[in-house]
Structures are given as C-alpha cells and as structure tokens.
C-alpha positions as CSV (number, residue, x, y, z in Angstrom):
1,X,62.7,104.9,118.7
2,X,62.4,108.5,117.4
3,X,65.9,109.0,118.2
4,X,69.3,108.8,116.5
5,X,70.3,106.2,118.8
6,X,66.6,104.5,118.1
7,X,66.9,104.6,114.5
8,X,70.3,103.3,114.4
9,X,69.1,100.1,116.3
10,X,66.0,99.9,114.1
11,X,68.2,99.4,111.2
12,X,70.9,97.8,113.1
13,X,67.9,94.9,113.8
14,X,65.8,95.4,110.1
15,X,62.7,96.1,112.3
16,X,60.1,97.1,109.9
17,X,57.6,98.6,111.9
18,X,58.6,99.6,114.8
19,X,55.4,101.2,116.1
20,X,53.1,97.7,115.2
21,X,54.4,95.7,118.6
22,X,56.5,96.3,121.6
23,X,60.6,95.8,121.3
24,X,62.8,94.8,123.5
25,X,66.8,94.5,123.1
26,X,68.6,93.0,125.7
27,X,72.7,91.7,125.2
28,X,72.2,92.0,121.4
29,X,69.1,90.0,121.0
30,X,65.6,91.7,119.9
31,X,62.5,90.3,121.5
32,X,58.8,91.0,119.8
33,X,55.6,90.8,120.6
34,X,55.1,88.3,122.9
35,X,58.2,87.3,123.0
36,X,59.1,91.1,124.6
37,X,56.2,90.6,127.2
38,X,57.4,87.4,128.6
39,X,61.3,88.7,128.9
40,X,59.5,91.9,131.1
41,X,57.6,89.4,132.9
42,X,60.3,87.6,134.1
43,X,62.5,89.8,134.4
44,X,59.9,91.6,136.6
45,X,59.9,88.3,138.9
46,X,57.4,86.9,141.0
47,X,54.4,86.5,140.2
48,X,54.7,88.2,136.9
49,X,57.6,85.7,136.5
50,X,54.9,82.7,136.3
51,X,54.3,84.3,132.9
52,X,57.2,82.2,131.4
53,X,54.6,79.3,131.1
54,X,53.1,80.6,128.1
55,X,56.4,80.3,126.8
56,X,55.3,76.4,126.1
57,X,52.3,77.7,123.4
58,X,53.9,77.8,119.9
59,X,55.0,81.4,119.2
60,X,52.2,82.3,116.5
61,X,49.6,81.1,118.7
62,X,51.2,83.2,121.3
63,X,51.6,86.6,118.9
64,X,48.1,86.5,117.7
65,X,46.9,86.7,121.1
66,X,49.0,89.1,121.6
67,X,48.2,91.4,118.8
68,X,44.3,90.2,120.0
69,X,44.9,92.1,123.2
70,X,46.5,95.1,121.8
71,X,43.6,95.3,119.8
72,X,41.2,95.4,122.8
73,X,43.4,97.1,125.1
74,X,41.2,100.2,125.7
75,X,38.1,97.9,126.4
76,X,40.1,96.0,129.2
77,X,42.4,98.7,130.7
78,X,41.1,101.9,129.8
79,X,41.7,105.0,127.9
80,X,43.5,107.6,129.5
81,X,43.4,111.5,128.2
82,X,46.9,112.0,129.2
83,X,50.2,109.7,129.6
84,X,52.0,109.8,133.0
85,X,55.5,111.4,133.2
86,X,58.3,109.2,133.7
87,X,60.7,110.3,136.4
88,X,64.4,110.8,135.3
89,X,65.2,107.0,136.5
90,X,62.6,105.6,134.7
91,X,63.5,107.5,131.2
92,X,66.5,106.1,130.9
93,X,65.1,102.5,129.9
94,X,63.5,103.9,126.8
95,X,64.4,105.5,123.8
C-alpha cells in the first residue's frame, strides 16, 4: 500500500484507512474486512472454503467480529518478534 502503484489504488477505491482492516481487489471489486477474509477463504478451497457460510450472517454482525478478533489476535495466535520473509513468488501478491 506504501507504493505508487498502492496509493494509486487507495485513491482509485476512496479507502480511508487503509492500515484499519485487510483489503482485497480482485477484477475491479474491493473486498473489506470480512468480506476480504471470506474471498481468501474460498479462494483457498477446502476446508477453508466452508468459510463461505458465514457469508449468511449480516455483514455488520460479521465485521464486528472481525474487528473483535483483530483486536485479540496476539492473545489467540501469538506475538512474533520478527515477520517471516516472503519468497519472490509469494511477494508478488502484495503491494
């Protein structure tokens, strides 16, 4: 997101704050929050695919989880002292 490319999309889609939830573009359309976790999920296929269920729970309901979890992150998955390298395959998915 900290790149020209990045910032041009930020604007491109009016995000706001970029850094408050996870993003996702895929064929012009901008997924957030848990909308972005359930299009990995699926596209990630079985059994993370049996995600798309929660797709039935209104969207609110289904962001404020979301933002409940990435509040509490560190007390269910951990906190790490240093972030893993990606491999030149896996850098080209991200900004």
């Amino acid at each position: 997101m900290q790149s020209d490319k990045g910032e041009r999309l930020l604007k491109a889609y009016k995000v706001k704050d970029p850094l408050s939830s996870m993003l996702v573009i895929d064929k012009n359309q901008l997924y957030k929050q848990s909308d972005a976790m359930l299009f990995i999920a699926t596209q990630l296929g079985f059994p993370f695919s049996v995600a798309k269920v929660f797709k039935l729970l209104p969207k609110g309901f289904r962001d404020r989880i979301y933002d409940w979890v990435g509040r509490h992150r560190y007390r269910f998955f951990g906190k790490r002292t240093q972030c893993k390298l990606l491999t030149e395959k896996q850098k080209q998915h991200f900004l």
